[in-house]
C-alpha positions as CSV (number, residue, x, y, z in Angstrom):
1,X,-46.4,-29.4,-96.4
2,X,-48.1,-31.3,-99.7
3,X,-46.9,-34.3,-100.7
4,X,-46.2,-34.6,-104.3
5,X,-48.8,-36.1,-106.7
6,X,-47.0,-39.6,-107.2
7,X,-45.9,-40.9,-110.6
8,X,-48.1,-44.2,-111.2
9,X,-47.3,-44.3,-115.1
10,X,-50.2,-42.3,-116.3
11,X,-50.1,-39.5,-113.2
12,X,-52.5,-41.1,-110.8
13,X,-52.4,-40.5,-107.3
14,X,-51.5,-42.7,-104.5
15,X,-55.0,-44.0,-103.0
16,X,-55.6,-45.8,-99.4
17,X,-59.0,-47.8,-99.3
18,X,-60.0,-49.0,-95.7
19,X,-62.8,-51.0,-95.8
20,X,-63.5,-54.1,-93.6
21,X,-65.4,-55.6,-96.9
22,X,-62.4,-57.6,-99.0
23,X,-64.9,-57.4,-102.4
24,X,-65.5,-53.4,-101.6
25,X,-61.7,-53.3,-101.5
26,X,-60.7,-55.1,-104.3
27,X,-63.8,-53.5,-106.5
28,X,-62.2,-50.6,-105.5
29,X,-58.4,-51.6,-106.2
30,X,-59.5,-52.7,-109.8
31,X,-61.4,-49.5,-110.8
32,X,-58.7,-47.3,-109.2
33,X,-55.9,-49.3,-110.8
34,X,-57.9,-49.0,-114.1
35,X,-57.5,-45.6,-113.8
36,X,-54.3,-45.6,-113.9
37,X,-53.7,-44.9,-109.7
38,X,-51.5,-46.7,-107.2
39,X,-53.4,-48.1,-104.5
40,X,-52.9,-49.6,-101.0
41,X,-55.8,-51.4,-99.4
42,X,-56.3,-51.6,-95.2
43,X,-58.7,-53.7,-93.4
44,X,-59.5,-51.6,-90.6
45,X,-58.4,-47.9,-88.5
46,X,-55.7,-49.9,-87.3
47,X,-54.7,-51.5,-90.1
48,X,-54.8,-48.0,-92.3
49,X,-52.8,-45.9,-89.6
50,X,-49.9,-47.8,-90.4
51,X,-50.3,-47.7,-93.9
52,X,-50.6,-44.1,-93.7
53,X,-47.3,-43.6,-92.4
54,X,-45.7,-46.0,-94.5
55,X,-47.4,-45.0,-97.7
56,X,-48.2,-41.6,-97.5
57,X,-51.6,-41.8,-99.8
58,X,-52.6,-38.3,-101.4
59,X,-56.3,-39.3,-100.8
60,X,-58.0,-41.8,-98.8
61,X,-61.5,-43.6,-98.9
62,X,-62.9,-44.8,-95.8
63,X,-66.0,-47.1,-94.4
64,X,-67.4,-45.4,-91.5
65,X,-68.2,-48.4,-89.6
66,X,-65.5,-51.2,-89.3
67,X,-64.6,-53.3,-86.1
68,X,-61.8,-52.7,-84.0
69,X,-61.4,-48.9,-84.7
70,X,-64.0,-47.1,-86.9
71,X,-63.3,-44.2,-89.9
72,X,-64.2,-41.5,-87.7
């Protein structure tokens, strides 16, 4: 099943940006709002599997190396 492209006023998608930098994330929350998307920001693995649930993002950027549990 594919979620449905979400309606964030100018048809952006929902985004989910894990990163355990807070300026990456809100660099990246800024641009991506700017663009007209809906975004959810998550600290770490941990933190973004929740979000995933709750959120359901239609596309996700991810550091690779983060403590506590990594983007692989």
């Amino acid at each position: 099943m594919v979620p449905e492209v979400s309606d964030a006023g100018s048809g952006g998608a929902k985004v989910l940006v894990i990163d355990d930098s807070n300026t990456i994330r809100r660099s990246a929350e800024i641009f991506l709002r700017q663009g007209g998307h809906e975004v959810v920001l998550a600290e770490d693995g941990f933190d973004a599997l929740a979000k995933v649930n709750d959120h359901v993002p239609e596309l996700i950027f991810c550091d690779i190396l983060m403590p506590r549990l990594d983007g692989y």
